[in-house]
N, C-alpha and C positions, 0 to 999 in steps of 0.2 A: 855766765862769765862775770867776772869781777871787773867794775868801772871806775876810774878814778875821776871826777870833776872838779876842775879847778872855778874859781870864781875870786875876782877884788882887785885886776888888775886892771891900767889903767894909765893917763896919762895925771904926772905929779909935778908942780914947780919944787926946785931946790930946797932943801931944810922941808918938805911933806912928806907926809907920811899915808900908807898904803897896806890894808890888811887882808892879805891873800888868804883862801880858804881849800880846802882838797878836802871832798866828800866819798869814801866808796860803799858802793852798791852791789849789790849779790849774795851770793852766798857764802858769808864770812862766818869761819870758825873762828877768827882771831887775828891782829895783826899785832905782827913785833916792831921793829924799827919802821918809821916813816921820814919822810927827808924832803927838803926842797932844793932842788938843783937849777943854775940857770946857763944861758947859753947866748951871747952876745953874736950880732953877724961876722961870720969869718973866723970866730973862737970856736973853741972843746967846750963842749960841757961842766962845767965845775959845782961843786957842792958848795952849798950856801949854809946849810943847816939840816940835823938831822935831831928826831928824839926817839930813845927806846921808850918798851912797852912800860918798864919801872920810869920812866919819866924825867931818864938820864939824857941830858942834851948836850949837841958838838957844834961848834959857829968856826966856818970859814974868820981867819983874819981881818979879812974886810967887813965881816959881819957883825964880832963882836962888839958890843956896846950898842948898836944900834937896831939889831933885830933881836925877835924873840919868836923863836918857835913852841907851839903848844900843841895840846890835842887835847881829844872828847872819846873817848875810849866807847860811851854810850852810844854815840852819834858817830863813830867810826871816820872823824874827821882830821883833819891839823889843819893847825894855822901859823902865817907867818906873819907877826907884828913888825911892817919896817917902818922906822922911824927916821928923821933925820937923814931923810934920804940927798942922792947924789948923782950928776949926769953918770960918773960911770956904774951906777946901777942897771943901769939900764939894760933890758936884755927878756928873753923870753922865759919866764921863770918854769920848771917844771917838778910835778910832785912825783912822787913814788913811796910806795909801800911796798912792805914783806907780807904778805896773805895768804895766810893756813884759808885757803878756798875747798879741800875735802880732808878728809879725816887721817889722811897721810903727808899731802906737802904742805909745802908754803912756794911759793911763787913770787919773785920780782917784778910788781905792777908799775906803768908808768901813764899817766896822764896826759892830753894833749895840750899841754899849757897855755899858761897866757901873758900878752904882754903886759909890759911895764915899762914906761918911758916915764925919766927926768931931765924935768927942762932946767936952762940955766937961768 
């Protein structure tokens, strides 16, 4: 089965910055879209950022300018560069990938996140 691991979360004073990591493991033909989504207490889910496999990427409003999502296509990773961070960052970040795991689908993977707390 296909695993998603997050890593780089963490407690940040205001204006730091924090670089989240999603590693998957198993049996990967391929991954298309990857994304980081997060989810504050008593909030929905919301998307922070996503990149496809050609390397096209999308930022939440609140995002843009300040993070930056990438990957490692070798290393079957992404990352999120947040900068100039903010209390209301704050929130349990979660990744997911699209993963061709056999030689007909692809599957919506999700990871068990991690937090990320900004202090003021």
């Amino acid at each position: 089965q296909v695993q998603l691991v997050e890593s780089g979360g963490g407690l940040v004073q205001a204006g730091g910055s924090l670089r989240l990591s999603c590693a998957a493991s198993g049996i990967i033909f391929g991954i298309n879209t990857m994304g980081w989504y997060r989810q504050a207490p008593g909030e929905v889910r919301e998307l922070v950022a996503t990149i496809t496999s050609g390397y096209s990427t999308n930022y939440a409003d609140s995002a843009k300018g300040r993070f930056t999502i990438s990957r490692d296509n070798a290393k079957n990773t992404v990352y999120l560069q947040m900068n100039s961070l903010k209390p209301e960052d704050t929130a349990v970040y979660y990744c997911n990938a699209n993963v061709r795991s056999t030689r007909l689908t692809y599957n919506s993977t999700w990871g068990q996140g991690t937090q990320v707390t900004v202090s003021s």
